[in-house]
N, C-alpha and C positions, 0 to 999 in steps of 0.2 A: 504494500500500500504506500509505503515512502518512497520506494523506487517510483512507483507511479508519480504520485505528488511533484516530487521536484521532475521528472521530464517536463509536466505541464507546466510548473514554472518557468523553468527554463525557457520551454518551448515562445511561453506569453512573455517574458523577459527579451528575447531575442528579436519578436516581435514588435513588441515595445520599439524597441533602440533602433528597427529598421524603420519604424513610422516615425520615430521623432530624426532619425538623420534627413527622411524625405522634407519633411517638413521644415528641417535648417536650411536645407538645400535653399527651398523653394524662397522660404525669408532673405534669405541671404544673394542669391539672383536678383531677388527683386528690390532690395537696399542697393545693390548695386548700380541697376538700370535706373533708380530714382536719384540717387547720388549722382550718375551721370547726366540724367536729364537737368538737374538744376545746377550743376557747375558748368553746361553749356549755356544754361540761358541767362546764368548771372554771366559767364563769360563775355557774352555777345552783346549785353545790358551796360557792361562795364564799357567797352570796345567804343558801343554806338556814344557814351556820355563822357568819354572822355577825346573823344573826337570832335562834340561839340564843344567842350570846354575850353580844348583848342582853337575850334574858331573864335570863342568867347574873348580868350585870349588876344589875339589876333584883332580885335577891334580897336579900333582906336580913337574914333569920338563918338558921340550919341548917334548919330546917324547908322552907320554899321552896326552898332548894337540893334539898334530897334532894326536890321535888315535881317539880325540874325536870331534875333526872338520867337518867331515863327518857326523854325527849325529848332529850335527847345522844344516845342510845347510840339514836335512830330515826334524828336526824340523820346519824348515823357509817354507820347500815346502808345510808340511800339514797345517803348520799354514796358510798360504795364500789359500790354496786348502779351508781349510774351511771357509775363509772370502767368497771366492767366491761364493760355494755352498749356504753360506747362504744369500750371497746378492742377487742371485740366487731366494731361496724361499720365501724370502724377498718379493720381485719383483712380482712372480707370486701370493704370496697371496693377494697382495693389489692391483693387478690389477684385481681379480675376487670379490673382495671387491668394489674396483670405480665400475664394471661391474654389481653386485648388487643394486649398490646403483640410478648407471644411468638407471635401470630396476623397478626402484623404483617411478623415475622422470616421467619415459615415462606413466605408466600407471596412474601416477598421472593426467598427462598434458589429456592423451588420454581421462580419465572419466570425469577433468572438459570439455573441449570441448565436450566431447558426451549430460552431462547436458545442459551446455551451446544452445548447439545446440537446444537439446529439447525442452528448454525455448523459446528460437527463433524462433520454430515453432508452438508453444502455444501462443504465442504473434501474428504470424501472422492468426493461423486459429481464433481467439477471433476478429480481426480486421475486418477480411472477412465476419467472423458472423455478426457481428454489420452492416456492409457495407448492407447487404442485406436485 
């Protein structure tokens, strides 16, 4: 009976640690492709405002300034257009990420119950056996 015991441990232990590695995987993929999605679009955020700051720079009386105002506030609208987009893809990746991963849970839950079960009825016809 303890020979038995610990196989099923073991067995659910081994198990265990092969759905919790899938599911680091899976976190860990998907920190990555968010880490890189938003170090491109601060990248490009940084890029486009420090290009204008150059012009900014570059002005030298009021006039030129107010020619270069208007391209501030283009700068300002793509820069925010891209936070958004990316909090955007942001968003959808790591929700088809949790969606994996709770896809992961279920058929974990669904196979031990169907063992489970098994067992449970391996237990009951061995019972009935004997009964008879």
């Amino acid at each position: 009976m303890s020979y038995q015991f610990n196989e099923q441990f073991t067995a659910v232990s081994r198990q265990f640690a092969d759905t919790a590695a899938q599911v680091n995987r899976l976190a860990l993929e998907n920190a990555e492709k968010v880490f890189g999605l938003q170090l491109a679009a601060f990248e490009e955020n940084a890029n486009a405002t420090f290009a204008f700051l150059g012009e900014v720079a570059g002005a030298r009386d009021f006039d030129s300034l107010k020619a270069v105002w208007p391209k501030g506030l283009q700068v300002a609208r793509e820069n925010a257009e891209r936070v958004v987009s990316t909090s955007q893809e942001v968003f959808g990746r790591t929700l088809k990420t949790n969606e994996a991963i709770a896809e992961i849970a279920k058929s974990q839950i669904e196979s031990t119950t169907a063992k489970a079960q098994a067992e449970a009825e391996q237990v009951v016809k061995a019972t009935t056996a004997k009964r008879k």
